[in-house]
C-alpha positions in Angstrom: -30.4 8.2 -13.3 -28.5 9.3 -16.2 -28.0 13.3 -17.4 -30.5 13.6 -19.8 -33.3 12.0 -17.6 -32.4 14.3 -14.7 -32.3 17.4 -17.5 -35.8 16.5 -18.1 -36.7 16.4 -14.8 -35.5 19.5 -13.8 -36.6 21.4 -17.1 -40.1 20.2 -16.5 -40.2 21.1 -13.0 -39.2 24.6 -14.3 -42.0 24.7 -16.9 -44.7 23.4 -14.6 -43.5 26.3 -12.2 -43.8 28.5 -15.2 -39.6 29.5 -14.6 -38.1 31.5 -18.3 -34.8 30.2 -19.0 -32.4 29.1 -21.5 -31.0 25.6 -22.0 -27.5 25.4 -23.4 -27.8 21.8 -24.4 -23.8 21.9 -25.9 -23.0 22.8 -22.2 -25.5 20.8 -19.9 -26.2 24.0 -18.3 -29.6 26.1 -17.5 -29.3 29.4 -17.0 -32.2 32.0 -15.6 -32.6 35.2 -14.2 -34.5 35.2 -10.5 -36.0 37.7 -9.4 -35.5 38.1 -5.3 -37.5 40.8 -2.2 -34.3 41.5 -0.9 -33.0 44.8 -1.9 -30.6 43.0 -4.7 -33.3 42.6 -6.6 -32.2 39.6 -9.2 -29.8 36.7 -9.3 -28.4 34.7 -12.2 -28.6 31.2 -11.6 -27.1 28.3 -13.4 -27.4 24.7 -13.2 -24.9 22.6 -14.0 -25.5 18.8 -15.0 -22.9 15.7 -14.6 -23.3 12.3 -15.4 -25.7 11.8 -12.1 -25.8 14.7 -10.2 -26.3 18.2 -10.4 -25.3 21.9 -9.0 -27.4 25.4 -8.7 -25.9 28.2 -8.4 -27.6 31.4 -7.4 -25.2 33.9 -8.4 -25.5 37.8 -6.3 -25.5 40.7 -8.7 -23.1 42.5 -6.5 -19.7 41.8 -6.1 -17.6 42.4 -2.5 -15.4 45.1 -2.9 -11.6 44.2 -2.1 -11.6 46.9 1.0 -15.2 44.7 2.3 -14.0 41.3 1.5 -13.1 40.7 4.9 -16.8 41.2 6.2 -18.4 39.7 3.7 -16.7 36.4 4.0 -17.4 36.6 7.9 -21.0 37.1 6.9 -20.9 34.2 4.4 -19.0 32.1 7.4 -21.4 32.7 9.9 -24.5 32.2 7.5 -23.2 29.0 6.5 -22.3 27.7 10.3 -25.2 24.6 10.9 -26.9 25.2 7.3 -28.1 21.4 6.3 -27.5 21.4 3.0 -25.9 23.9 0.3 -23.4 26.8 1.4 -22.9 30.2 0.6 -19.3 31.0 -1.8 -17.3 34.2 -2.0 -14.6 34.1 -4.9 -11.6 35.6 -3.3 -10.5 37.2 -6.5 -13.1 39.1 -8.2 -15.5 39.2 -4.7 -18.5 37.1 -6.4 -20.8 36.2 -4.4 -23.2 32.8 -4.9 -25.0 30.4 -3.2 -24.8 26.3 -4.4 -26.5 23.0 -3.8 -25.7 20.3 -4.9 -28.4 17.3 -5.6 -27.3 13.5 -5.8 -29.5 11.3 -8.6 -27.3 7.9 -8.5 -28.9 5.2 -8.1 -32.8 7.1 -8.5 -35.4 5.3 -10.7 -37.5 9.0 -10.5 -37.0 12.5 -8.6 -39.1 13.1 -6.5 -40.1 17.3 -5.8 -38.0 17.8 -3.0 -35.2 17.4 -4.3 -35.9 20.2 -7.0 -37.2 22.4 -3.6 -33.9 21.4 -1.9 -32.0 22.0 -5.0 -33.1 25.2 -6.5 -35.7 26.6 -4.6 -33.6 26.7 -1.8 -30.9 28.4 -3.1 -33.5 31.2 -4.3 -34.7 31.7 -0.3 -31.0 31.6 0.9 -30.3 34.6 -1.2 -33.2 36.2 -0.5 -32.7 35.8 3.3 -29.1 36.5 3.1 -29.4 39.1 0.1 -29.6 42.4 2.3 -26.9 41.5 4.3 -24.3 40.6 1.4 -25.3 44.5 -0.1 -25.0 46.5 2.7 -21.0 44.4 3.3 -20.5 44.8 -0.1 -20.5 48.1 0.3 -18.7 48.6 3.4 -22.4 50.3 5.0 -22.3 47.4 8.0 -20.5 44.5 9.7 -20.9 40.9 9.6 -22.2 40.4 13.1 -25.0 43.4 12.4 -26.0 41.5 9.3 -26.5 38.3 10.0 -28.5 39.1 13.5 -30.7 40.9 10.9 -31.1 37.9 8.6 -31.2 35.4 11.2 -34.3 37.5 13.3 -32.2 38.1 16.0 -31.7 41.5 16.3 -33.2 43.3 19.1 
């Protein structure tokens, strides 16, 4: 399947689900606002399209501060350990925080829903799960191990 085909695929998933966003068509990219329940709030997310594949990128609003980076990227490690597909990024530099999948189309006469769940939605309930945990190491209020107890349901 070729990049305008999956583009349309996507972009009508999006309006059936009733999702406001832009298309920059100049960049093969979608870009939305998302809201989340976790105490961030919102995400940015942005989808980039190649020839037969795509990423999503669900983008925190909050960036690590350099004196938290440390923690955060613990949290992001441990969160990431046996995830099936997609993984949590921390830009060492500016301490940006996103979460990516990355959906495969070669060889695909259609695409079938899941991939769109796998793709996008799942990025949306990663940062929601996540989301509290990435604030509070942010800003230096907890430690990774704490955290991701808390988003995992193991805490006691």
């Amino acid at each position: 399947m070729e990049t305008e085909a999956i583009v349309d695929a996507v972009r009508d998933f999006l309006d059936e689900d009733d999702w406001h966003y832009e298309y920059d068509a100049e960049h093969n990219v979608i870009r939305a606002s998302v809201t989340l329940k976790c105490k961030m709030k919102s995400a940015r997310m942005i989808i980039r399209f190649r020839k037969t594949d795509y990423n999503v990128y669900m983008i925190a609003p909050i960036s690590a501060d350099p004196e938290n980076l440390g923690e955060v990227l613990r949290f992001a490690a441990q969160a990431n350990y046996g995830l099936a597909s997609g993984n949590f990024e921390v830009d060492v530099g500016d301490g940006e925080i996103r979460y990516k999948s990355y959906v495969d189309c070669d060889g695909l006469e259609t695409l079938p829903k899941e991939l769109f769940d796998d793709g996008i939605n799942a990025c949306w309930a990663m940062m929601d799960r996540y989301g509290n945990g990435f604030a509070a190491l942010a800003m230096g209020f907890s430690d990774a191990d704490t955290e991701i107890k808390k988003a995992e349901g193991d805490e006691e």
